[in-house]
N, C-alpha and C positions, 0 to 999 in steps of 0.2 A: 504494500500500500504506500502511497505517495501524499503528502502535503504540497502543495503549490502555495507559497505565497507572494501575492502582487502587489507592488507598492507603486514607488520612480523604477523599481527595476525586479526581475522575477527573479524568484530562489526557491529551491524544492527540498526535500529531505523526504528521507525513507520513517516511514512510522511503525507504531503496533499496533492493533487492532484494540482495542480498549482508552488507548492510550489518549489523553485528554489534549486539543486544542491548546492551550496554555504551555502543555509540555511540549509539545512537539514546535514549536513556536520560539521557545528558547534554544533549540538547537541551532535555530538559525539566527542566534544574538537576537531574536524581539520579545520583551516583556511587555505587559501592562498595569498597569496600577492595577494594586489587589489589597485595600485597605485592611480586606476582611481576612486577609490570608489562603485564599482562594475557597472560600465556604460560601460563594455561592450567596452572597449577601447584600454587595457593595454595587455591583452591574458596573462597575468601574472598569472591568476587563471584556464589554462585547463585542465584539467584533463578526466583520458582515462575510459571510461564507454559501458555500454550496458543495454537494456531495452527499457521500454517504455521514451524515455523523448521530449520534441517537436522539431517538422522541428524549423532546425537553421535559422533565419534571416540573408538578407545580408551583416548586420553588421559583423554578427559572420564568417560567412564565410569569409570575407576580413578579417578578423585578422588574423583567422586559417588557412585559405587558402588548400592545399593539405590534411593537418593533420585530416581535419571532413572527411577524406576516411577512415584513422586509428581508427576511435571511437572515438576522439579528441574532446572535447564538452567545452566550457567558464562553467563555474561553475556557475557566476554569470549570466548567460542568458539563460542559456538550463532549461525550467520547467518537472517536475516530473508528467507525467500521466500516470505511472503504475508502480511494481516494478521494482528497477534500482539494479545495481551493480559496482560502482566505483573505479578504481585500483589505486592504487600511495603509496606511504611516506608520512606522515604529515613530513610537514618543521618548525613542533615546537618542534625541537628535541632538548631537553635542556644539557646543558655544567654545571658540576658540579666543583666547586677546590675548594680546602681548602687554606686557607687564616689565617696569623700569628695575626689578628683582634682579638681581645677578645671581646664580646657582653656576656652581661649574660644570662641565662637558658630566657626559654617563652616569647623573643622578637624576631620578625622579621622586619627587615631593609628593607625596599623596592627601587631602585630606578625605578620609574614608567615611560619610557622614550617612546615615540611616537612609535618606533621601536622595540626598545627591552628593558625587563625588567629583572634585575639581585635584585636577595633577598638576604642577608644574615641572618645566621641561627645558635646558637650554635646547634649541633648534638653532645652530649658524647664528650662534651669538647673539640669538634674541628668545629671553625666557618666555615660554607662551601658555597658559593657564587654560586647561581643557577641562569643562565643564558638560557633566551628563547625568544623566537620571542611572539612580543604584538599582543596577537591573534585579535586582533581590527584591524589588519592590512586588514580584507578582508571590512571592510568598508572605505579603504581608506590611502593613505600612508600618507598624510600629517594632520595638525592639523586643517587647513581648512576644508579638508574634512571629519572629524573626528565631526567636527561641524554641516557639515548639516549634517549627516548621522544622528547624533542622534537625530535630532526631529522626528525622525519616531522610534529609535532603540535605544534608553538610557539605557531601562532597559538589552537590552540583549548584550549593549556593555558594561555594567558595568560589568555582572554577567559572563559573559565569561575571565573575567581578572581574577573574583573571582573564577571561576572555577577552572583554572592553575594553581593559586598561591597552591590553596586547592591540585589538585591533585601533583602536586609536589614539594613543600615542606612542610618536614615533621610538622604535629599538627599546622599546618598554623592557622585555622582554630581558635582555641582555644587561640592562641596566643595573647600578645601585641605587635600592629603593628603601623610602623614609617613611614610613607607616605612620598615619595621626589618624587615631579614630578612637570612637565612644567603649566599651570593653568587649561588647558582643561584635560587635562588627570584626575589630582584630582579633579573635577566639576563632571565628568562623571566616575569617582568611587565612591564618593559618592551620587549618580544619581540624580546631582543639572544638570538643562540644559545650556549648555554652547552659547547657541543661540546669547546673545544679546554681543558676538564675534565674529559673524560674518558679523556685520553693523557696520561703523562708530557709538559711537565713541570707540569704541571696550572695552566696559566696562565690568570687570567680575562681577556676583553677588554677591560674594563670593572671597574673598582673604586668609582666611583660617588663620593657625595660632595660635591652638586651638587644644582642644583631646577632643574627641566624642567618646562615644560605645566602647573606649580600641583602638581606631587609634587616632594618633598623627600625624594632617597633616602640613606641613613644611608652613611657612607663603609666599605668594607670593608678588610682587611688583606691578605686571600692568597686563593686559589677557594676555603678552606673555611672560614676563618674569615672572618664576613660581619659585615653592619653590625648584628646583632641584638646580637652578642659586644660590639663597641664602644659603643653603645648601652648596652648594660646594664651592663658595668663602668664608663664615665663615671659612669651615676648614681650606682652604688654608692660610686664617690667622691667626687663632687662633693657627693653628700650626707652623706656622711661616715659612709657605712655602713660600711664599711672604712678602720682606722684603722691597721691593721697594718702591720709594715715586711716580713714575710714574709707573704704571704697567697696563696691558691690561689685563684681563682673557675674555677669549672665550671659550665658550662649542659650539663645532662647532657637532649639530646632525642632527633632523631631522626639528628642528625648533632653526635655532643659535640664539645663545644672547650670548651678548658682555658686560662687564660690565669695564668702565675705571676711574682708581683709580689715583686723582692727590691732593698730601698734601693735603689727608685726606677726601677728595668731590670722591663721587662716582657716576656716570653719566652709566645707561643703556639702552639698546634697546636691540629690538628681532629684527631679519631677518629671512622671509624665504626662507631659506636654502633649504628644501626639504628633500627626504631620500638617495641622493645618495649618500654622506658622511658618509654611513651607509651601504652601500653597496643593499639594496632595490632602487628599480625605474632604477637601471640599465637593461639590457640587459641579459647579466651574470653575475648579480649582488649581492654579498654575504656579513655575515658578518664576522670579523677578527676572522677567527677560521682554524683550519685543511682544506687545501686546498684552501685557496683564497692566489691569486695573490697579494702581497704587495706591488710590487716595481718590475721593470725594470730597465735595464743597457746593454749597449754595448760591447760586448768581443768577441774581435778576429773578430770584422766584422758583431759578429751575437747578437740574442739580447738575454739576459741572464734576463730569468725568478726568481725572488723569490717568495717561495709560501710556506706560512706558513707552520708546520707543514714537511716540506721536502717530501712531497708526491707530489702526481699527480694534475694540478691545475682542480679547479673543478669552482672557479668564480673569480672572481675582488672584492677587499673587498676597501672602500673608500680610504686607503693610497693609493693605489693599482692604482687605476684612475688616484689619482695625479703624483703618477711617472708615469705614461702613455703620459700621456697628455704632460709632460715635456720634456720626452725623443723625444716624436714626434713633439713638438717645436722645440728641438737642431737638429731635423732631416730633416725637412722639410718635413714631413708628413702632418700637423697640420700648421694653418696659422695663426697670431695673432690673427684676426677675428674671430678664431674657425673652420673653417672649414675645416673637414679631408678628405684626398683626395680621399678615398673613401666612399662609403654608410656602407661595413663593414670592421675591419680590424683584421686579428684575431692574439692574442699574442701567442695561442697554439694551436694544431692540433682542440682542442673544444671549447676554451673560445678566443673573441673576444669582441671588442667596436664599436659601433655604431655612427652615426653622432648624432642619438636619444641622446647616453649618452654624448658626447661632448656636446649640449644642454643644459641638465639639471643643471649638473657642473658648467657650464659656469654663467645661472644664480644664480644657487647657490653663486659662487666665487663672483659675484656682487655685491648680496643682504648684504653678507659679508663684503664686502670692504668698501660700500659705507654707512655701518653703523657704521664702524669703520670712517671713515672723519666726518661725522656729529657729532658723539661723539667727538671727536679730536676739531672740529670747535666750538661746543659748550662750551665746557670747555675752550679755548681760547688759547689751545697747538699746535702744527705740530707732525704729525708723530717721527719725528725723537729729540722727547722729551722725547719719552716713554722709558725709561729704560729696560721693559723686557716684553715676551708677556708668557703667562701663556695658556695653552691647554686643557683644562679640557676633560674628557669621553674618552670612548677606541679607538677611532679615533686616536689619538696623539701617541697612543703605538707604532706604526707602519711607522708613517709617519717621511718622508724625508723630513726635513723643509726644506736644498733648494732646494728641488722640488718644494715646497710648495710656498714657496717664487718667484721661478723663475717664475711661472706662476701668480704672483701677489695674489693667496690666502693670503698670511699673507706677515708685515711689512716688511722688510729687517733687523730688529733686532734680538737680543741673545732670542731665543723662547727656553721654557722648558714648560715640559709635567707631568700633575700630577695626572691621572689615572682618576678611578671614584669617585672623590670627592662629587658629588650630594649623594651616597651612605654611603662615608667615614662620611661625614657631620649628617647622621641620627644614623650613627652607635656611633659617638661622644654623641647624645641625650641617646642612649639605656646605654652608660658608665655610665651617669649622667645625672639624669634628670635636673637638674639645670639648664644644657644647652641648652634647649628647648628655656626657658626665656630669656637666652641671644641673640638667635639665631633672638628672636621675637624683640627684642629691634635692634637688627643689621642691619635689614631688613626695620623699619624705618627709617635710614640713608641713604637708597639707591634711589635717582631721577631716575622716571623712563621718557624716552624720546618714543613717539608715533610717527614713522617715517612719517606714512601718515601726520602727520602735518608736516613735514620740508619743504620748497620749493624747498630747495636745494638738496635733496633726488634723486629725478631723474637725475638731470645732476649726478651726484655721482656716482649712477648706470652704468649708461651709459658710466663713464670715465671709468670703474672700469669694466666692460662686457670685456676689451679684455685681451687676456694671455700676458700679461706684467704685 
């Protein structure tokens, strides 16, 4: 049996008979968003086909609803009993810039991030920063999910990373590689299983820390705060982007962590956040690139779209949600509680938000806050000690802090934004290896705090759940 599939260019592969659309799909490098982990939940992975492949169940049918008239099939539920023929775009279309970074010849920088992975690369003397969707996505959008999948799929969730990197950037492959990433993502690129993450007491096997085989993986803290975290607050100090004696940094992705710096004690946790601060898990949800939605405003009565890029919008990118959700605060659209007044409400003739993505947000914005108090309460501060709040990842490019603010996402303080430091941070190691050692001794200064044990976690949550 044979898959076909057709995009800008045809490509086939050999199948099993049983064997799921979804699966057979990555052999040919294409994933698709699978928030749900491919259970058949999320309709985020359908794609338009013809052939032999099985009567859809009533699951699939309630998600797809009309669309299985059109050929409309769940990728992860339709199985393959004869040849098939699949139509669409792979949504791992990678984003290339040159960047003023000097790394030397035969190193690649990785930041390995649940959602998306950006590498840096000298190419002929010019470092260039290759940005793609973590084709790991169709197991799942979060690192939870990321986790069970791989007791069944370790190896081909490793090797599908490994894939990408190979086919798109250049001599990947042969290279010396600098690993930055959250603690599951580098467990399951070095195909160590990240299982005993997901039981109390959430212990990783492996904290890393160390170069193996010509990869240098960045040393992690705790299972959820990873080497990306320590990676990118070294740089921030070591380059003296942070000069504070009270300061907060945040890497608000797919899995936040928070790390709070006070004379000299540094106090962390993870939260999860989710992927919608990433622009996955939404509705029309994208990420900050040509054609997402970054922010809304009121003119003349009417609502005034920005969208990256000055084109046509094509989705909601996480800034994107937060000025949404703000605007329709100041408007009465949206009630502190969260809930919008209608089921959909659309920003353009084609992209719109859902009560779904006010949801997720919402806990996200939570998970956030209330790990931000616990930290605060532990260290034995108040919010309004903290000096400066620090933004890590390409979230912060884009965002309107007081949007951001207004809906209680972040503190009511002076916040600044310092790009992708998880990256910046490994590219520092590729300047000088010396830095490596430092980064490892640095990373032993950092307490890591395990939310499931605080008591006080849940009420936190819970003050912290509404848009104030």
């Amino acid at each position: 049996m044979k898959l076909t599939y057709v995009s800008e260019s045809t490509s086939f592969c050999d199948v099993k008979d049983g064997e799921s659309i979804a699966d057979a799909l990555l052999k040919l490098g294409v994933s698709h968003d699978a928030p749900c982990g491919g259970n058949g939940k999320c309709g985020k992975c359908r794609v338009l086909c013809e052939g032999e492949v099985s009567v859809p169940d009533d699951e699939e049918k309630n998600v797809l609803g009309k669309l299985i008239n059109d050929g409309y099939r769940l990728a992860c539920k339709a199985k393959i009993c004869g040849d098939v023929t699949v139509y669409g775009k792979t949504d791992d279309d990678c984003t290339v810039q040159n960047s003023d970074l000097a790394i030397p010849d035969g190193v690649v920088c990785v930041d390995l991030g649940t959602t998306y992975i950006t590498a840096a690369k000298n190419c002929d003397g010019i470092t260039r920063f290759y940005t793609f969707k973590n084709p790991q996505s169709v197991y799942g959008a979060d690192v939870i999910s990321r986790v069970s999948s791989s007791e069944d799929h370790l190896d081909e969730m490793s090797a599908c990373v490994k894939k990408r990197l190979c086919d798109l950037v250049p001599d990947f492959e042969k290279s010396k590689k600098i690993i930055s990433a959250n603690t599951v993502m580098q467990l399951i690129y070095d195909k160590k299983s990240p299982a005993s993450l997901g039981y109390y007491p959430y212990e990783s096997p492996d904290l890393f820390g160390y170069e193996k085989d010509g990869i240098t993986y960045m040393p992690c803290i705790g299972g959820f705060v990873g080497g990306d975290v320590v990676s990118g607050l070294f740089y921030a100090l070591y380059t003296g982007k942070i000069t504070e004696k009270t300061a907060l940094y945040i890497d608000i992705g797919t899995n936040g962590e928070t790390v709070l710096i006070h004379n000299g004690r540094m106090l962390s946790c993870a939260m999860a956040a989710g992927p919608c601060f990433e622009g996955a898990g939404l509705e029309c949800g994208m990420r900050a690139q040509k054609g997402a939605v970054s922010a809304v405003k009121e003119e003349n009565g009417k609502l005034s779209v920005s969208v990256i890029g000055d084109t046509k919008a094509t989705g909601i990118c996480g800034s994107g949600i937060v000025s949404i959700i703000s605007h329709f605060l100041k408007t009465g659209k949206l009630s502190v509680s969260g809930l919008l007044e209608k089921e959909k409400v659309f920003i353009t003739d084609d992209v719109y938000i859902t009560r779904k993505d006010i949801r997720s947000l919402q806990g996200a914005k939570a998970a956030i806050g209330a790990g931000i108090s616990v930290l605060c309460k532990r260290m034995g501060i108040v919010k309004s000690d903290i000096d400066a709040v620090y933004i890590a990842g390409t979230f912060g490019e884009y965002l309107d802090k007081e949007a951001a603010v207004s809906i209680g996402l972040l503190p009511d303080l002076e916040c600044k934004t310092l790009g992708n430091c998880s990256l910046f941070g490994a590219c520092l190691c590729a300047q000088d290896e010396s830095v490596f050692d430092k980064i490892c001794t640095f990373a032993r200064k950092i307490e890591y705090i395990e939310l499931s044990d605080d008591d006080e976690f849940t009420d936190e949550y819970i003050n912290a759940s509404f848009f104030e």
